[in-house]
NUFIDREN-846017 format. One line per 5 residues: number of its first residue (from 1); for each residue x, y, z of C-alpha. Coordinates in nm, 4 decimals. Layout:
BEGIN
NUM	X Y Z ~ ...
This chain:
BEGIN
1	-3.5714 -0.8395 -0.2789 ~ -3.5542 -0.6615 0.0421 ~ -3.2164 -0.5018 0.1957 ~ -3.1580 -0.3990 0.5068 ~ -2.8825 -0.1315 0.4135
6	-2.6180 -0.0538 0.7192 ~ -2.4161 0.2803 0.6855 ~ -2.0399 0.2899 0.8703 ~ -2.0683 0.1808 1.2036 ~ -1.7426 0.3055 1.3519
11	-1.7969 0.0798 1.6685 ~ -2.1496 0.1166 1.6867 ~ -2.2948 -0.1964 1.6746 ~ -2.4010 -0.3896 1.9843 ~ -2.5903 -0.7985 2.0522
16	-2.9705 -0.5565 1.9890 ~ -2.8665 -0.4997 1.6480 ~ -2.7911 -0.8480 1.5507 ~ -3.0972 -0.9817 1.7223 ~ -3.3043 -0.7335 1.5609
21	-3.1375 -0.8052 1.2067 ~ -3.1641 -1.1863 1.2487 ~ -3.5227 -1.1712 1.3459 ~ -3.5962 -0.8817 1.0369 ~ -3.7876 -0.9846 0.7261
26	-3.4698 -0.8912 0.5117 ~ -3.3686 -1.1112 0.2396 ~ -2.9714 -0.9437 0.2774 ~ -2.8408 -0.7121 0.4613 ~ -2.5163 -0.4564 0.2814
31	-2.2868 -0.2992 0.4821 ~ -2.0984 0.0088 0.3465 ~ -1.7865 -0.0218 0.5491 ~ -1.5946 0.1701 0.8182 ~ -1.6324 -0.1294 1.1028
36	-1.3671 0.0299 1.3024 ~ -1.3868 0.3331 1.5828 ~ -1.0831 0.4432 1.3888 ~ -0.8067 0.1396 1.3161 ~ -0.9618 -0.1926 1.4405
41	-1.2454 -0.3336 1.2776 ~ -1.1993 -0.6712 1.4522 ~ -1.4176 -0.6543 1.7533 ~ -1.6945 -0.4963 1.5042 ~ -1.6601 -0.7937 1.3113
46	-1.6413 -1.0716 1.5699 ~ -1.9883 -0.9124 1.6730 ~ -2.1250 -0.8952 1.2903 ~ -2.0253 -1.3404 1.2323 ~ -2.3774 -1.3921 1.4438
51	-2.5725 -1.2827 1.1849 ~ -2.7576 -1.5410 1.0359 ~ -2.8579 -1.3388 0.7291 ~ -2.6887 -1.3890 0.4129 ~ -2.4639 -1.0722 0.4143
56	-2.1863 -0.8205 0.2417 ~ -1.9903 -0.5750 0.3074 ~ -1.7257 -0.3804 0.1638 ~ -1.4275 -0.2698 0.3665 ~ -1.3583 0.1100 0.4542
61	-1.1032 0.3587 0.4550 ~ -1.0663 0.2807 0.8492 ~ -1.0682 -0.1264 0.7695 ~ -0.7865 -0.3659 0.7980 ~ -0.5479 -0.0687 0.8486
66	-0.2730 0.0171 1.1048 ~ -0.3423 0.3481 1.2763 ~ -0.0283 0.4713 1.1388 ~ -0.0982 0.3893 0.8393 ~ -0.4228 0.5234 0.7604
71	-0.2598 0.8540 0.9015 ~ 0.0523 0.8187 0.6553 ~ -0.2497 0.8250 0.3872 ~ -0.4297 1.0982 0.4908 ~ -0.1400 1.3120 0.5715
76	0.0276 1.2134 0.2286 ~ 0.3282 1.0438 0.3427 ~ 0.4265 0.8441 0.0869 ~ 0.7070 0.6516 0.2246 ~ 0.5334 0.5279 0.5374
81	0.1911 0.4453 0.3553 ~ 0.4230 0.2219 0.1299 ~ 0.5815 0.0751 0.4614 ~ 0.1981 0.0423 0.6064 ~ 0.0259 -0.1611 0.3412
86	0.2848 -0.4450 0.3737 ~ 0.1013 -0.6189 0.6749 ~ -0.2203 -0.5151 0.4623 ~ -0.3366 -0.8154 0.2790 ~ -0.2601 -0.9936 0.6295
91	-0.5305 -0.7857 0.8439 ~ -0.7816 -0.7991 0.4756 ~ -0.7601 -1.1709 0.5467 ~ -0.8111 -1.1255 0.9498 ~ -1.1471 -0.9034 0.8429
96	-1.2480 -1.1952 0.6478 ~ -1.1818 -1.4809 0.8461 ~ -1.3418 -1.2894 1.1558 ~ -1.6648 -1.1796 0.9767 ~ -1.7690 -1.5508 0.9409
101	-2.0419 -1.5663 0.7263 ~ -2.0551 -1.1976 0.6338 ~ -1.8851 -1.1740 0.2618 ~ -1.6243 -0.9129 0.2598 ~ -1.6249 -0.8291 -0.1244
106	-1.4182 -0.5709 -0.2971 ~ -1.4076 -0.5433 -0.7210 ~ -1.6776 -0.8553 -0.6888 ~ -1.9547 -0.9615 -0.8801 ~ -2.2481 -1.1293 -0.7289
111	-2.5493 -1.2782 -0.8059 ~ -2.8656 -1.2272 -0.6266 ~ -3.0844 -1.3669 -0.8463 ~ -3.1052 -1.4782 -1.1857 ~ -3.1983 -1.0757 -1.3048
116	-3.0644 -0.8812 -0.9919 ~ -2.6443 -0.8600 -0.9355 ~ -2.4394 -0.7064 -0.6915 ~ -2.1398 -0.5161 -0.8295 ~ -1.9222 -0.4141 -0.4569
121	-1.6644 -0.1616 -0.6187 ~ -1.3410 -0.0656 -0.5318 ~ -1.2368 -0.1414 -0.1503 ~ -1.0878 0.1213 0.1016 ~ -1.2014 0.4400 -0.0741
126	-1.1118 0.7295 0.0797 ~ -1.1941 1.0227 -0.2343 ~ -1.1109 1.1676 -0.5353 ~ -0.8254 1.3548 -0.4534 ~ -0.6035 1.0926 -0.4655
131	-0.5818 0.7085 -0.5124 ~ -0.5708 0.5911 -0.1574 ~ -0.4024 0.2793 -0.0557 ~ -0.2457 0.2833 -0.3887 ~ 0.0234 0.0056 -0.2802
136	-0.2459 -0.2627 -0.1918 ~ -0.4706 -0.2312 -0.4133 ~ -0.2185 -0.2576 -0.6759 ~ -0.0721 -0.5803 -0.5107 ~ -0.4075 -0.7382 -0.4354
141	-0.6029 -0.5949 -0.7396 ~ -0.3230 -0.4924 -1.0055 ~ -0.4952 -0.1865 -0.9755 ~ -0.2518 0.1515 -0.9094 ~ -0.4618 0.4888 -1.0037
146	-0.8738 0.5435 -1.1040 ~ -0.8187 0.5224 -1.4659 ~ -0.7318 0.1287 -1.3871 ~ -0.9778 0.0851 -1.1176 ~ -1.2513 0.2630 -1.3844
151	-1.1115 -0.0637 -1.6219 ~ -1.1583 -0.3212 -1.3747 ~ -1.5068 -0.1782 -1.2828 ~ -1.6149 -0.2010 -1.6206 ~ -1.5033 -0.5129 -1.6870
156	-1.7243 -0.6304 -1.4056 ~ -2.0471 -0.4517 -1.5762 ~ -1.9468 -0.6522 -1.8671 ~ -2.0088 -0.9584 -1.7296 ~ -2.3326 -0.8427 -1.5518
161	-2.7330 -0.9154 -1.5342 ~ -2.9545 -0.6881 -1.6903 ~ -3.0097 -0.5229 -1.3139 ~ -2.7592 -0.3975 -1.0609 ~ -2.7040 -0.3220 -0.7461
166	-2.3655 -0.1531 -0.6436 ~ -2.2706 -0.1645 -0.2667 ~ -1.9395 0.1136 -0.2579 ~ -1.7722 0.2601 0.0790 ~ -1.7500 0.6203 -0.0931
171	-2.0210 0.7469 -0.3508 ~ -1.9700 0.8440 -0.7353 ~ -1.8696 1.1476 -0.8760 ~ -2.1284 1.3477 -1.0397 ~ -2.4078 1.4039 -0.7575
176	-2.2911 1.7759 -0.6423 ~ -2.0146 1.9652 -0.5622 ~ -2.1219 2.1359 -0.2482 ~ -2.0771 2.0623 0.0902 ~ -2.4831 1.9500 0.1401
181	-2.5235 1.7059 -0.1697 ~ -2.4916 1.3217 -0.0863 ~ -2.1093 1.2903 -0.1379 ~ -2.0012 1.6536 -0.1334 ~ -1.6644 1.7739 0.0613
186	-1.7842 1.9605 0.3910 ~ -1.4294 1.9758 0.5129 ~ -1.2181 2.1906 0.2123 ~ -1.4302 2.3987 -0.0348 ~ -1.1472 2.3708 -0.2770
191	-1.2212 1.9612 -0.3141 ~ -1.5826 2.0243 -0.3697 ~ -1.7637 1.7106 -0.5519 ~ -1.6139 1.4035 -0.3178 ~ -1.7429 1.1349 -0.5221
196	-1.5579 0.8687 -0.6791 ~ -1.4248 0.9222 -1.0529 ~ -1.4025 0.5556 -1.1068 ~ -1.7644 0.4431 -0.9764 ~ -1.9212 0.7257 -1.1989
201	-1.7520 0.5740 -1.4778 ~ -1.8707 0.2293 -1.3964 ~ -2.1803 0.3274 -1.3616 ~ -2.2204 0.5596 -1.6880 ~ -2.0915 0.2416 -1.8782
206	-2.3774 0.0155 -1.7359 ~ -2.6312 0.2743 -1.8406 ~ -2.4637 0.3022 -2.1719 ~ -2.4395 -0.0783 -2.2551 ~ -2.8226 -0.1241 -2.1443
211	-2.8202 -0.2402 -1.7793 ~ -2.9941 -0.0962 -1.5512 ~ -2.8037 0.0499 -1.1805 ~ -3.1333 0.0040 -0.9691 ~ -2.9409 0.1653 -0.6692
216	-2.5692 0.2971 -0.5656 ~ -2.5687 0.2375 -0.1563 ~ -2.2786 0.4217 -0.0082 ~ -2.1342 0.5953 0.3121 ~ -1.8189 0.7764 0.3618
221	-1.9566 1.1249 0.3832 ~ -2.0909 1.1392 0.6959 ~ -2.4809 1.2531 0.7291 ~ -2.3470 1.5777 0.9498 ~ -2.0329 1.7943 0.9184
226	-1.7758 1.6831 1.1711 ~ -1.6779 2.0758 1.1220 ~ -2.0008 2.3048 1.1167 ~ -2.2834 2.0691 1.2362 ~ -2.4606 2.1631 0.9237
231	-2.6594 1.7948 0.7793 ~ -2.6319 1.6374 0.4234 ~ -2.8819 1.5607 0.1228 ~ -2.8864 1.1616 0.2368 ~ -3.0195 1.0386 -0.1170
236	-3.0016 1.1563 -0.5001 ~ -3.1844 1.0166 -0.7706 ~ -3.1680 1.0720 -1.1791 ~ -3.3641 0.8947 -1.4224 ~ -3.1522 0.5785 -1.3934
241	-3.0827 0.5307 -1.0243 ~ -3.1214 0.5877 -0.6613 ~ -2.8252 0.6820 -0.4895 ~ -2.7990 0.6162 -0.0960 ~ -2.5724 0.7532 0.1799
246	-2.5849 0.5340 0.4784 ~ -2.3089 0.6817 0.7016 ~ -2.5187 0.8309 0.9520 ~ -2.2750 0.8520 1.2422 ~ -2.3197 0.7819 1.4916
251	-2.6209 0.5346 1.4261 ~ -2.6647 0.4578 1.7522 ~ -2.8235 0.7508 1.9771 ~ -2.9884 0.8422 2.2957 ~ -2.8822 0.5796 2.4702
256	-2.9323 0.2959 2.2432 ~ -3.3423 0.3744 2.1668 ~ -3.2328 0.5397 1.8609 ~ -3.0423 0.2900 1.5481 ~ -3.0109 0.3871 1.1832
261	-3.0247 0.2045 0.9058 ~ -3.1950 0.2346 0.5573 ~ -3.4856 -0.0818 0.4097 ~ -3.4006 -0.0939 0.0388 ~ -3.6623 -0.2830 -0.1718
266	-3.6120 -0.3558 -0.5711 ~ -3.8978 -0.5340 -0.7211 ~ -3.8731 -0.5632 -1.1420 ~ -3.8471 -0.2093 -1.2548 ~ -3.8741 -0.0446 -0.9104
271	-3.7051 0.0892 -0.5947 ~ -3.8688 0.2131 -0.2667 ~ -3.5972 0.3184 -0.0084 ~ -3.6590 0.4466 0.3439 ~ -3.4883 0.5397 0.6533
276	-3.5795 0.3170 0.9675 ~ -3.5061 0.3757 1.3564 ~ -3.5730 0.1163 1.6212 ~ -3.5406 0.1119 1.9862 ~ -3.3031 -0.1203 2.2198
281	-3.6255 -0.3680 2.2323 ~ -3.5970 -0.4090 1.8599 ~ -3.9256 -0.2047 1.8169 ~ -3.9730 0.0673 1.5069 ~ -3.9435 0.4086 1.5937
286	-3.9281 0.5743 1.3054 ~ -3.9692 0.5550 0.8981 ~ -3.9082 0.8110 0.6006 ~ -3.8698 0.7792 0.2596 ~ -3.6062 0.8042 0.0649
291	-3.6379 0.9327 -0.3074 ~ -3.9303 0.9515 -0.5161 ~ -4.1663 0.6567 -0.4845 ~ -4.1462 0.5884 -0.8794 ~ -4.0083 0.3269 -1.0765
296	-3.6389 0.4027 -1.2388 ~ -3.6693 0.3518 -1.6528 ~ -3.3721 0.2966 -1.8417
């Protein structure tokens, strides 16, 4: 199958990229989250219903949340992220309803076909320092802390084809702990490997129970440091699995002749990944690969 892979748009998305995705040869296109500038994902979305491609996407730390709220998280205000995620499962439903056809998925399996899933992991990750959005993912999810979100991810493998692919917002844990590697911190030495505790674990029990994680497609960690300019490692690959950070930000450039996204092919027992630019006219600019071009053996 062939994926057109979209990092975190943050607001940039205009009619060009829906024409040009509608007219792609793309069997599905997997968004990593992070619709909104900062707090609204809605006009984002309204844009994102005209795609005629089947479609998912997972929501972000920046989706379906209240501007004070998603500060209340990052700040660590306990009391007013409580008070936040009550009109939470409200705007989740708003993101859904608005997407149209898009599937907004979060602790979902998928099929894609009848030896390829799609695992979409846990919804509104924000890192490993702590469990973010604790209060609605426990209400929505029963889920309250990564040790329970590693259960509920598992459980999911269990049920599983033979193949994966999982679509996250933030990466695993386990793929570097400095600030250049795919999902390392580049804004506080001290939190070093960024990556998701519950998603490795997920993903170590698929290997272990003899499925095979074809790819990891993430964002999150943006492609270039917000706070030295310095750019990221954008892929990471082991023996198992190709692991993919989408969130180059912004993916629209120079005026619009410059949009990001990654083409993700899987094909039996191997994955060919590469970055792709186009123009405003729809046209290809630009393509690099992404990982070794060699099949992943389990």
């Amino acid at each position: 199958m062939k994926f057109g892979v979209i990092g975190d748009i943050h607001g940039f998305w205009d009619e060009r990229d829906t024409a040009f995705f509608n007219a792609s040869n793309y069997d599905m296109l997997l968004f990593v989250g992070d619709f909104a500038r900062v707090a609204n994902s809605l006009p984002v979305a309204r844009q994102l219903a005209a795609l005629t491609k089947p479609a998912w996407a997972i929501p972000g730390n920046h989706d379906a949340v209240g501007l004070w709220q998603l500060l209340a998280e990052v700040k660590n205000r306990p009391l007013a992220a409580r008070l936040g995620a009550l009109g939470m499962a409200q705007r989740v439903r708003g993101l859904d309803e608005t997407l149209g056809g898009v599937q907004l998925g979060g602790y979902t399996l998928a099929p894609l076909d009848h030896e390829l899933g799609l695992l979409v992991a846990r919804p509104h990750a924000m890192g490993p320092n702590r469990f973010y959005y604790r209060h609605y993912l426990k209400s929505a999810f029963g889920v309250a802390d990564f040790q329970a979100s590693s259960r509920k991810l598992c459980a999911l493998v269990d049920a599983a084809p033979a193949n994966l692919i999982v679509l996250a917002h933030n990466g695993p844990a386990g793929l570097g702990d400095t600030p250049g590697t795919p999902f390392g911190c580049d804004f506080d030495p001290d939190h070093g490997d960024f990556g998701d505790p519950d998603l490795r674990a997920a993903i170590d029990h698929a290997h272990a129970t003899g499925r095979h994680v074809r790819a990891v497609l993430a964002g999150h960690m943006h492609h270039r440091s917000k706070h030295t300019g310095a750019w990221r490692d954008t892929w990471a690959q082991d023996e198992h699995t190709l692991y993919l950070n989408a969130a180059r930000v912004p993916r629209i450039e120079d005026n619009g002749e410059k949009r990001h996204h990654i083409a993700l092919t899987v094909e039996n027992d191997t994955v060919h990944a590469e970055t792709v630019f186009v123009d405003n006219d729809g046209h290809e600019t630009g393509r690099s690969p992404l990982g070794r071009s060699t099949p992943t053996n389990d």
